[in-house]
N, C-alpha and C positions, 0 to 999 in steps of 0.2 A: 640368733634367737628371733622369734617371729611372736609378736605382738598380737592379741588376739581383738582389742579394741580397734575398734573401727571408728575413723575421724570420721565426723559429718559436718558438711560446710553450710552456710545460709546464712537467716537475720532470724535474730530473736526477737520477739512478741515485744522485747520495752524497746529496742532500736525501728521497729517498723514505726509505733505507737511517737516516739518521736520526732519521725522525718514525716508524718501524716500535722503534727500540731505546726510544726515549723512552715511546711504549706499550707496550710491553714492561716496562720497568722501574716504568710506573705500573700496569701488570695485577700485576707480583709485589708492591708495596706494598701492593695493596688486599686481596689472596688471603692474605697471613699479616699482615693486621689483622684481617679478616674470623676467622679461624680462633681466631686469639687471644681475639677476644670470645666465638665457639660455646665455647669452652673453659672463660673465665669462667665463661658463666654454668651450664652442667652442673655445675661444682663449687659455683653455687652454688643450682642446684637437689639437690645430694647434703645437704650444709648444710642444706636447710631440712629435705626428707625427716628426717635424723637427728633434729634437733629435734622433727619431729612424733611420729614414733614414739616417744623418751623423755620427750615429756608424755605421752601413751597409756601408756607402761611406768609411770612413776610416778602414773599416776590410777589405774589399775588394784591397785596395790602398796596404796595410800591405803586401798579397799574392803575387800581381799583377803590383805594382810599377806602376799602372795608374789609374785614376780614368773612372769608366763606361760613357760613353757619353749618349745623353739627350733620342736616338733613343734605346740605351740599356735598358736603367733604362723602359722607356716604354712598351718593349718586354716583357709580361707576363711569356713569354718560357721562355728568356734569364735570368730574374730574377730568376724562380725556376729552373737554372740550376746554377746560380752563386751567387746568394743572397737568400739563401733557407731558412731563417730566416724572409726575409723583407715582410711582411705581404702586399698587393695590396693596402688595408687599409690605409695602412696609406699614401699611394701617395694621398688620396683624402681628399680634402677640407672639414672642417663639412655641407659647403653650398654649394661645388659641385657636380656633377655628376657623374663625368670620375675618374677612377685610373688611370691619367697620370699628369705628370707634363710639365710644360709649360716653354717654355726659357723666360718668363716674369714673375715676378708675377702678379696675376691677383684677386679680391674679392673672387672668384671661384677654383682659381686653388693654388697650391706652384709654384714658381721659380725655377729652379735649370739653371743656367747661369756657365757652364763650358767652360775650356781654353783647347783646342786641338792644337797640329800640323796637319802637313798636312800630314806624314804618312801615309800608309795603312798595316793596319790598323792603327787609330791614336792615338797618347799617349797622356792624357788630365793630364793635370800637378793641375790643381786649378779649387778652383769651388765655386758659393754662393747660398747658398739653403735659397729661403726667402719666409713666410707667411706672409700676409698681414691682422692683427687685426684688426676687430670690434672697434668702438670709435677711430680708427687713431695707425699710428705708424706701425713697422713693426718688427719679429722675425725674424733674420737671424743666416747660421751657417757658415763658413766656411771652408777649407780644414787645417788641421794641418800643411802640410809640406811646 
C-alpha cells in the first residue's frame, strides 16, 4: 500500500526560538568575562606604571636629595635629561590620553601630589603618586624617606 502523507523534515519555530536564547545567553557570558579581564588587566597595568614611576622618584631622590616637582616630571626634555630610564608611557593612564600627570588624580590621569618649599629652585621633601582603579578603590605609592 502506498501512503499518501508526505513526511517533511526541518526545525520548528519553538526549537529554532530555543538554540537562538541558548546563544544568546552564551554571547552575554562571554562579553562580561571578556570585559572583566580588559579590566583586570588595565588596573594592572596602572600598578605597574605607578611602581615604575616611584623607582624613578626614589632613584632620583638618592642622587639629588629632592624629589622632581609636578612641572618637571611633565617636561618631556627634563625627564630624558634626568630620568632617562622613565619611559613617557608610563605617566599615562590605560584610558588617558596625555603623558602627564595631574596634581589630582583623576579616571584619566595618575596623581602625583608633592610637598615643596618655597625655595628657588624648590626642594620637594614628599610626594603621593596615586591611580585610581576601575571597580573602585585606589593604588598609591609614596616617598621612602
Amino acid at each position: 500500500m502506498i501512503s499518501l502523507k508526505r513526511k517533511e523534515s526541518g526545525f520548528t519555530i519553538v526549537e529554532l526560538l530555543i538554540v537562538i536564547v541558548v546563544i544568546g545567553i552564551l554571547a552575554a557570558l562571554v562579553v562580561t568575562t571578556f570585559s572583566g579581564i580588559q579590566r583586570k588587566a588595565r588596573n594592572t597595568e596602572r600598578e605597574t606604571d605607578v611602581k615604575a614611576i616611584h623607582g624613578q622618584l626614589e632613584a632620583y631622590f638618592s642622587q639629588n636629595n629632592t624629589y622632581p616637582t609636578l612641572a618637571n616630571l611633565n617636561d618631556s626634555g627634563w625627564r630624558s635629561t634626568n630620568m632617562k630610564s622613565l619611559d613617557g608611557e608610563a605617566l599615562k593612564d590605560p584610558k588617558g590620553t596625555t603623558q602627564e600627570l595631574a596634581g589630582t588624580v583623576s579616571n584619566t590621569q595618575y596623581g602625583y601630589n608633592v610637598t615643596c618649599d618655597t625655595a628657588t629652585p624648590p626642594v620637594c621633601s614628599a610626594y603621593t603618586l596615586t591611580a585610581n582603579l576601575e571597580g573602585g578603590g585606589t593604588f598609591a605609592k609614596t616617598n621612602l624617606n
